[in-house]
Structure formats: structure tokens, C-alpha cells
N, C-alpha and C positions, 0 to 999 in steps of 0.2 A: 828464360830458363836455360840455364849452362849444359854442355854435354855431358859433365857429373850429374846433373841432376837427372837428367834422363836416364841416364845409364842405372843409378838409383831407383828410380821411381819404376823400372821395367824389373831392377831385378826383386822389389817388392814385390809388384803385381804378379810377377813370376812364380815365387813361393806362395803365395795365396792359391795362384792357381793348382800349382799340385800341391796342396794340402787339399783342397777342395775337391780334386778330383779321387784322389785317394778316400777321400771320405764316400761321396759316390759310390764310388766304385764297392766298398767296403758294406755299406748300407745294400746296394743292389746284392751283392753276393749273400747276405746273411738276410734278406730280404725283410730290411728294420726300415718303416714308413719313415718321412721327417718328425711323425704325428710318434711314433714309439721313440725316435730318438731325443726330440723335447722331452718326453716323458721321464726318460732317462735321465737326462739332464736337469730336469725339474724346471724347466721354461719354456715358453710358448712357441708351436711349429712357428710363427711368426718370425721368433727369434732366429731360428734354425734354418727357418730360408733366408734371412738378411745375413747372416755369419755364410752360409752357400753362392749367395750374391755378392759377395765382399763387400757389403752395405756398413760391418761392423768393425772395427777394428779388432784385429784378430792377436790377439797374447797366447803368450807360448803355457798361459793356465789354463786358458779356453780349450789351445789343442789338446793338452791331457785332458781333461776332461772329454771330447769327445772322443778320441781314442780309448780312452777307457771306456765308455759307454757304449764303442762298439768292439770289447774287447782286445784290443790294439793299443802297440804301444806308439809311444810321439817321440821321435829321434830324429831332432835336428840337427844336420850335418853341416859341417863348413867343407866347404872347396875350392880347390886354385883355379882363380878369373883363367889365369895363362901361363 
């Protein structure tokens, strides 16, 4: 694997992570179980922990949708590497 790829592939796992942690964080404050946010969503807490897990691949529909689901909106932002 080239030092592009890595540089890539960190800064995906990157974004997953603070979407996910945002989501957390957002669920812990509004105190919505994974079990009321599947519901929300109309899919299985299953689901809800593997998309938590990064088990799922994650699209930029998914994230609206749980943002909306937890009241929140999904605004993804570009920014300069350097």
C-alpha cells in the first residue's frame, strides 16, 4: 500500500469516526437508546451498532437520516490538508 493510500484510508476512518462520535455524543445527550434510534430509523438496533462500529459503509443518506432522527442536521465540510 502507497503513502496515498494510507493517507486516504486514515483520513476515511477519520470521518467515520467523528460522525460516530457525534452521533454518541448526541444520542447520550437526548438520552435516545441505539434500540429508539433503529426505531427511528425503521431498522434493526443491529443495524445501528454495525453503522456505530463502522462495520457498514457509511453514505452521506445514512448520515441524514440519522441526524435527522436525532434531530440534527448532517453538514459535511471540506477543509485545507495544508
Amino acid at each position: 500500500m502507497s503513502k496515498s493510500d494510507y493517507a486516504r484510508e486514515f483520513a476515511i476512518e477519520t470521518a467515520k469516526l467523528a460522525f460516530t462520535e457525534d452521533v454518541v455524543k448526541l444520542m447520550e445527550r437526548r438520552k435516545i437508546s441505539r434500540a429508539e434510534l433503529a426505531k427511528r430509523l425503521g431498522c434493526s438496533a443491529a443495524n445501528v451498532t454495525q453503522i456505530l462500529r463502522h462495520k457498514n459503509n457509511l453514505t452521506f443518506s445514512t448520515a441524514v437520516e440519522i441526524a435527522q432522527a436525532l434531530g440534527a442536521w448532517f453538514n459535511p465540510r471540506l477543509r485545507r490538508m495544508w
